[in-house]
BAFI-3210 file (N, C-alpha, C; in Angstrom, 3 decimals, decimal comma, padded with zeros to 6 digits):
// residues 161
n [1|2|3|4|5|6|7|8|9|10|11|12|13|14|15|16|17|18|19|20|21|22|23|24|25|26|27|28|29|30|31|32|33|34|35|36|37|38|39|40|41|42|43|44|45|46|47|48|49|50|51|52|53|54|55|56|57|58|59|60|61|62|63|64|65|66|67|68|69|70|71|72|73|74|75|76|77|78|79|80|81|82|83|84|85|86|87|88|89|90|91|92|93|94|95|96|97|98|99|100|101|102|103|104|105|106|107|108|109|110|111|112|113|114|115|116|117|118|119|120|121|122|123|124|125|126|127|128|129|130|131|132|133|134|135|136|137|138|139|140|141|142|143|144|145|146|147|148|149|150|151|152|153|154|155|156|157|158|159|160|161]
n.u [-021,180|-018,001|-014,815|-013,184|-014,328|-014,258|-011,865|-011,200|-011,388|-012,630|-010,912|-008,311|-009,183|-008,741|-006,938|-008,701|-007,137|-005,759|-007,339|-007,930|-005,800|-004,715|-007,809|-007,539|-005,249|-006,076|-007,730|-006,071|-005,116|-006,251|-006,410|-009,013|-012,531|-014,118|-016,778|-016,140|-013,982|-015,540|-017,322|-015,231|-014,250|-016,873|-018,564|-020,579|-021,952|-023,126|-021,442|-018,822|-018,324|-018,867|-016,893|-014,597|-014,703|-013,361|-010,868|-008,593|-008,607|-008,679|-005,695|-004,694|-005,016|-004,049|-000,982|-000,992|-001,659|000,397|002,908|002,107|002,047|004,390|007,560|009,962|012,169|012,681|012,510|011,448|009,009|007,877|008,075|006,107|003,896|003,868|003,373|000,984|-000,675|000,141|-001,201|-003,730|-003,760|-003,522|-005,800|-006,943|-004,793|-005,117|-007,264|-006,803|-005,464|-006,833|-008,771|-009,762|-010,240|-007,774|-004,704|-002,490|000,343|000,303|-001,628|000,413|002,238|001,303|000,620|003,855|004,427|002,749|004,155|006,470|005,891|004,557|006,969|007,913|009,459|011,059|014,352|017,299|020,040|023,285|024,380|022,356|019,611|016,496|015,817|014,247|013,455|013,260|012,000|012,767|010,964|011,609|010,131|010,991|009,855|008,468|007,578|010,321|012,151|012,833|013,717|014,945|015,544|016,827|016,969|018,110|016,716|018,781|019,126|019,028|020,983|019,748|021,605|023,325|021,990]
n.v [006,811|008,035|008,645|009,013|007,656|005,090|004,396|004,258|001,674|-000,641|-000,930|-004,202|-006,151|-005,322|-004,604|-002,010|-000,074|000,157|000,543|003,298|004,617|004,090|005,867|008,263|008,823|009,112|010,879|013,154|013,779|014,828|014,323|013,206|013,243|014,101|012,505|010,150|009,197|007,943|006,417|004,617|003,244|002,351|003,748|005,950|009,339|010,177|008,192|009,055|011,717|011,409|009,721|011,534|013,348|012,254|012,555|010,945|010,663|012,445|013,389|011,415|012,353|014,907|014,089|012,213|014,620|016,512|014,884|014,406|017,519|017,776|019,861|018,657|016,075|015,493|013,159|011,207|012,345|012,527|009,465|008,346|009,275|009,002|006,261|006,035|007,268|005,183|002,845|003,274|002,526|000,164|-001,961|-000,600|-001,702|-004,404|-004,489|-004,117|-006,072|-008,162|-007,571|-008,203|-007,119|-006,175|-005,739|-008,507|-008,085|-005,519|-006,436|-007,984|-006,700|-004,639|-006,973|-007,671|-005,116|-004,717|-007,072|-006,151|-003,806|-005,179|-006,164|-008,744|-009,591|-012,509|-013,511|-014,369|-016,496|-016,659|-018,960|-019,629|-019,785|-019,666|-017,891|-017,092|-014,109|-012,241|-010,820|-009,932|-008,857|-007,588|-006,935|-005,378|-004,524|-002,245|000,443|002,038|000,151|-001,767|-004,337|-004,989|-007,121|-008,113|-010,703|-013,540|-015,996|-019,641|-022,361|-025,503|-028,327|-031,549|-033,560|-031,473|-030,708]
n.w [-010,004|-010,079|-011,456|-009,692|-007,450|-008,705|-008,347|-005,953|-003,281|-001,274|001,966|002,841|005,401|008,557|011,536|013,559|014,774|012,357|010,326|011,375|011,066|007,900|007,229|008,076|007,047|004,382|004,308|005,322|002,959|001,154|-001,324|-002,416|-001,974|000,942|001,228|-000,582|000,581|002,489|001,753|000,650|002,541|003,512|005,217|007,041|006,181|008,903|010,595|010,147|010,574|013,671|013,695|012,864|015,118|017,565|019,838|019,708|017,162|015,883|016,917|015,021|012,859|012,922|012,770|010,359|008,467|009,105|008,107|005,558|004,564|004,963|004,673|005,683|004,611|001,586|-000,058|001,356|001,990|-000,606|-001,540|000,367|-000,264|-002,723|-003,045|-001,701|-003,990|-005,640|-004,377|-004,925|-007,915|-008,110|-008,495|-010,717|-012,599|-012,265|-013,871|-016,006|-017,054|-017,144|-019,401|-022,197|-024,419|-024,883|-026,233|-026,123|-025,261|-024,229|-022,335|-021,146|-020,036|-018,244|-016,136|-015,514|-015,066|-012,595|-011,198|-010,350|-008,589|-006,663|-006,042|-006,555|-008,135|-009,914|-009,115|-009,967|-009,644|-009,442|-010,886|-012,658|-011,354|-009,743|-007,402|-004,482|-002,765|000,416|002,839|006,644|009,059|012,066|015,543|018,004|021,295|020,709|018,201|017,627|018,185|015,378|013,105|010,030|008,016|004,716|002,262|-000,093|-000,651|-000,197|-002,179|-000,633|000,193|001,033|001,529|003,514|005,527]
ca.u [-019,836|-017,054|-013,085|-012,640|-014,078|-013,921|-010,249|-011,325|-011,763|-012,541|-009,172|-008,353|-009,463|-007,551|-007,340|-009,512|-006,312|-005,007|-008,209|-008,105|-004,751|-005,683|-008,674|-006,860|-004,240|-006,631|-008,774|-005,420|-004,175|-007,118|-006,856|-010,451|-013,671|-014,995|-018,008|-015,232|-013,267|-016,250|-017,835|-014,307|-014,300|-018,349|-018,857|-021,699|-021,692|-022,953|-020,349|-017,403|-018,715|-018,415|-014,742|-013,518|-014,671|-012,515|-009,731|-007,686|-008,744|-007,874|-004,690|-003,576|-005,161|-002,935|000,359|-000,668|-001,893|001,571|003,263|001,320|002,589|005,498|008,586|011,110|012,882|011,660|012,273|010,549|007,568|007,501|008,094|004,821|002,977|004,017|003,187|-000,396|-001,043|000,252|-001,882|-005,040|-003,502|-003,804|-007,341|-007,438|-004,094|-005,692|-008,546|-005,685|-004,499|-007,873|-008,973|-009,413|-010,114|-006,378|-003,416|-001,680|001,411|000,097|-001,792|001,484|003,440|000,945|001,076|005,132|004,534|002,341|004,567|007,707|005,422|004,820|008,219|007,937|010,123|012,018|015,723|018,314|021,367|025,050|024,010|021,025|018,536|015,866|015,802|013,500|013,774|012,267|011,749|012,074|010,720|011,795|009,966|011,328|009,809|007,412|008,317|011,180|013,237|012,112|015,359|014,494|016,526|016,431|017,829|017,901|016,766|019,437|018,787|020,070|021,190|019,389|022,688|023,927|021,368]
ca.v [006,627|008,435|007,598|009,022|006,799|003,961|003,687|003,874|000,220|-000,707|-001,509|-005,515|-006,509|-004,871|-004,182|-000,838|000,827|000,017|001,430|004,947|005,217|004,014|006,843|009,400|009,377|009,098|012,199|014,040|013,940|015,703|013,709|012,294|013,663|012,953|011,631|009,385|008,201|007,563|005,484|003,455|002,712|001,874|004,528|006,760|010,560|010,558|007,441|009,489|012,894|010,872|009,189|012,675|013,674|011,429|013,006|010,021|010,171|014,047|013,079|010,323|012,831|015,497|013,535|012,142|016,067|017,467|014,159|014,717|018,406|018,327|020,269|017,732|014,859|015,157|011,751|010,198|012,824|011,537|008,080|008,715|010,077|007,901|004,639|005,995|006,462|003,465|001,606|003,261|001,967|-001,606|-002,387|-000,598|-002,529|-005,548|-004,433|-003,850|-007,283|-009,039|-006,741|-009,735|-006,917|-005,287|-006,160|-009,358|-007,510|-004,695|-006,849|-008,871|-005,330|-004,739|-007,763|-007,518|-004,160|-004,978|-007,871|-005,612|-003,096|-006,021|-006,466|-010,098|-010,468|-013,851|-013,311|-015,331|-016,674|-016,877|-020,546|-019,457|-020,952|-018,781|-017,126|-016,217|-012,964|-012,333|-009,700|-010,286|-007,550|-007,951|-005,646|-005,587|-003,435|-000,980|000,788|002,457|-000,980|-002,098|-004,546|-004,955|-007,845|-008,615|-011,498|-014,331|-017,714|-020,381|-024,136|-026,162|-030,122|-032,389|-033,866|-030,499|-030,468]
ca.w [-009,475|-011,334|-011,751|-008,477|-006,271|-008,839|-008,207|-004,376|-003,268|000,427|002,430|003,230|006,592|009,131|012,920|014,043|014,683|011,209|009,953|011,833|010,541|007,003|006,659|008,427|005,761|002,879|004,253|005,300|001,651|000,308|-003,023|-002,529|-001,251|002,317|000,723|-001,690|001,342|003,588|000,937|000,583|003,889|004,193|006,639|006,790|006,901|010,409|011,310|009,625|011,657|014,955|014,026|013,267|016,394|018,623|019,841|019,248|015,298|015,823|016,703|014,236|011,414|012,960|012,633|008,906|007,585|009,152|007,319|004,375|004,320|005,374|004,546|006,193|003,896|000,790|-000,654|002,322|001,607|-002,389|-001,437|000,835|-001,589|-004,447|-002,404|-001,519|-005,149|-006,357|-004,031|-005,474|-008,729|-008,187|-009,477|-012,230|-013,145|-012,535|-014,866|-017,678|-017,113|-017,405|-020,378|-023,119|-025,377|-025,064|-026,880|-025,438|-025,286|-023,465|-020,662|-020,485|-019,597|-017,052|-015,620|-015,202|-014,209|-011,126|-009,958|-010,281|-008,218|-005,967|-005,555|-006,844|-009,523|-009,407|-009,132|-010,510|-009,246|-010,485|-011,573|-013,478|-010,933|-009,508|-006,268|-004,078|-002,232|001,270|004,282|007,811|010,403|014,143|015,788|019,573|022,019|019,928|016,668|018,061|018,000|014,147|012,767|008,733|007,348|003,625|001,899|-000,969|000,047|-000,998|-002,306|000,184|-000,839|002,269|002,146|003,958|006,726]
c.u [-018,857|-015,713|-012,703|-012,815|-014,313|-012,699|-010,279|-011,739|-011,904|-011,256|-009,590|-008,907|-008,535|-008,209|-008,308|-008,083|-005,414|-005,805|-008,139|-006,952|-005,110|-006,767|-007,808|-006,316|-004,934|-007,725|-007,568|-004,861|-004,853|-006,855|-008,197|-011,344|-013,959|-015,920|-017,094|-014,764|-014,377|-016,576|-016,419|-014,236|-015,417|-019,041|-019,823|-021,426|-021,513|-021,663|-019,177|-017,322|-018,104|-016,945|-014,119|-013,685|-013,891|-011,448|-008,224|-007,844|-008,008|-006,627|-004,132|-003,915|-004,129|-001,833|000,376|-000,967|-000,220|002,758|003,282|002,176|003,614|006,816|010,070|011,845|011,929|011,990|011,790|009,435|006,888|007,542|006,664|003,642|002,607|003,097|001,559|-001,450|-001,344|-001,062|-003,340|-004,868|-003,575|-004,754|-007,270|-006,298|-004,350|-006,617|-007,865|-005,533|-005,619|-008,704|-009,453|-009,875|-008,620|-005,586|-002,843|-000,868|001,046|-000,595|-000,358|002,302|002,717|001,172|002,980|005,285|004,184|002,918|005,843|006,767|005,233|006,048|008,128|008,576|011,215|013,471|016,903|019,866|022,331|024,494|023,088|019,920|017,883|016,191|014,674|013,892|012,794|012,565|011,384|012,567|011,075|011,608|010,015|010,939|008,609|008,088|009,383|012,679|012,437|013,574|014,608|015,827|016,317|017,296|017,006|017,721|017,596|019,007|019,898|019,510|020,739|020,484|023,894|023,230|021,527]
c.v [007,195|008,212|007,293|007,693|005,303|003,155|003,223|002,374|000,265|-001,516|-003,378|-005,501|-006,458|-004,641|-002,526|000,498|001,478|000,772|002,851|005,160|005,471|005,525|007,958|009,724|009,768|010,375|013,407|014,169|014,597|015,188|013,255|013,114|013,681|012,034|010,440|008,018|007,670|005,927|004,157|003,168|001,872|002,737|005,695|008,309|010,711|010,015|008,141|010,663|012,321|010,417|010,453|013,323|013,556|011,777|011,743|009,746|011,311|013,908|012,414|011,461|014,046|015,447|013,344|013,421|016,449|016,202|014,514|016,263|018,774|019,142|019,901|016,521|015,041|013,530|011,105|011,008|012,596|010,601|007,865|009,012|009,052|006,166|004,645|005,972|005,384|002,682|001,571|002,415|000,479|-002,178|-001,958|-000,887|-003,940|-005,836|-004,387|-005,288|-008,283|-008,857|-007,719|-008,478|-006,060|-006,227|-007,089|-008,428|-006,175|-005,117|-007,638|-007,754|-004,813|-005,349|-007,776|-006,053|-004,340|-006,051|-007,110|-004,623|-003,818|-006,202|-008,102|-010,647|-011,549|-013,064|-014,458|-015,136|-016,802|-018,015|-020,318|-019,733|-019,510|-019,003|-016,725|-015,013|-012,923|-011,019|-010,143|-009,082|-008,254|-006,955|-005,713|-004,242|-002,129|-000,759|001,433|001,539|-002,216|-002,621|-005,006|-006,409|-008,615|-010,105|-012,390|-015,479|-018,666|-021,988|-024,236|-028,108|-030,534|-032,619|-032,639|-029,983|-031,386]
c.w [-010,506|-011,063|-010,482|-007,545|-007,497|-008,518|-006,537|-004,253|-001,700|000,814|002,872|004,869|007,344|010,435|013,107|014,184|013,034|010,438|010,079|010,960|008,719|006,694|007,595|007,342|004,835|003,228|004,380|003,590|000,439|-000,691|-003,343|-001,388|000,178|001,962|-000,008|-000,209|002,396|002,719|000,776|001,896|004,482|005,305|005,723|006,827|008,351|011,234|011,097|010,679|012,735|015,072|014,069|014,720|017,541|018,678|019,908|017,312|015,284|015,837|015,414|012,826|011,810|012,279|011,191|008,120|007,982|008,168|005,978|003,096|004,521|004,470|004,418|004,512|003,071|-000,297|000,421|002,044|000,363|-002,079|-000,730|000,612|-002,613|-004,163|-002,340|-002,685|-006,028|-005,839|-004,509|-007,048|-008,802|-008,865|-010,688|-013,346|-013,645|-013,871|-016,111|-017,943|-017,742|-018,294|-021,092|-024,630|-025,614|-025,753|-025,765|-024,617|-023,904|-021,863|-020,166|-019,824|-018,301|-016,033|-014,613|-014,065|-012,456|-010,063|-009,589|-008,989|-006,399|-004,956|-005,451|-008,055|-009,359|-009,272|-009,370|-010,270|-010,117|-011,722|-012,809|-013,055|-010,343|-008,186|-005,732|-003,367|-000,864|002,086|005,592|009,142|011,756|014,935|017,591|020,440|021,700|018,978|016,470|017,334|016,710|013,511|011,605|008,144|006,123|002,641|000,242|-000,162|-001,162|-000,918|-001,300|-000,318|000,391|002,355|003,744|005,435|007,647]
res [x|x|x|x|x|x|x|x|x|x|x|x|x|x|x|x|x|x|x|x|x|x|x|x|x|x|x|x|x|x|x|x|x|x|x|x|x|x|x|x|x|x|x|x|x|x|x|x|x|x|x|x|x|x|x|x|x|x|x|x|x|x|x|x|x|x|x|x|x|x|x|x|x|x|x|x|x|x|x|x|x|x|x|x|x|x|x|x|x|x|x|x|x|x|x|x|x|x|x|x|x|x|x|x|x|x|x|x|x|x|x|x|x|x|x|x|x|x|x|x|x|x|x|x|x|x|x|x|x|x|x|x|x|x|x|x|x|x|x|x|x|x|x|x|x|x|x|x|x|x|x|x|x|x|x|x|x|x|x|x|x]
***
């Protein structure tokens, strides 16, 4: 096994559609083997043969290769990019963090790093009190009608409810 597909990890447990999409991208982006991405996935030569086959895989690998390459917006094509990296980056962050022969200091910068990466860093109010931070999708209709609403959650006194 070498760096390549060590950084490969098999994806979380996801719907079938989430999947196609998923290895579509990661074969349209030519950063990794077929043999690399089959293996992160668990899929066999022959099984990978047959998915590309399906003109519904054909499609979705269409859409993410012309994505992939595109021309259009290029901070949505780096942001695209950057994100798919990162996510191979995760593990072998983890592996920094859990190191016990690294420098404190240096797993603690990891650490920070990957929750900032997260997007979990506390946030602190006027007061000085922590904050949480949240995301809430409303997705009405198909992906068309997608309403994104971000916020701080505030202490509230029982007296006030």
């Amino acid at each position: 096994m070498n760096a390549t597909t060590q950084a490969l990890q098999p994806p979380p447990s996801v719907s079938s559609d989430e999947l196609t999409h998923q290895l579509a991208t990661e074969m349209a982006t030519g950063l990794y083997s077929i043999a690399d991405v089959g293996t992160k996935f668990g899929l066999s030569a022959s099984k990978l043969r047959r998915i590309a086959k399906s003109p519904h895989f054909k499609r979705i690998y269409a859409e993410a290769k012309a994505l992939w390459d595109s021309d259009g917006n290029v901070q949505e094509r780096v942001r695209r990019k950057s994100a798919l990296l990162l996510e191979d980056s995760i593990l072998p962050m983890y592996s920094i963090i859990h190191n016990n022969e690294l420098a404190p200091a240096a797993r603690i910068e990891a650490f920070a790093k990957l929750r900032s990466t997260a997007d979990m860093e506390p946030t602190k109010g006027g007061d000085g009190t922590v904050k949480e931070n949240f995301t809430l999708n409303i997705n009405i209709g198909g992906e068309e009608q997608v309403f994104t609403i971000d916020g701080t959650a505030l202490e509230v006194d029982e007296e006030d409810c």
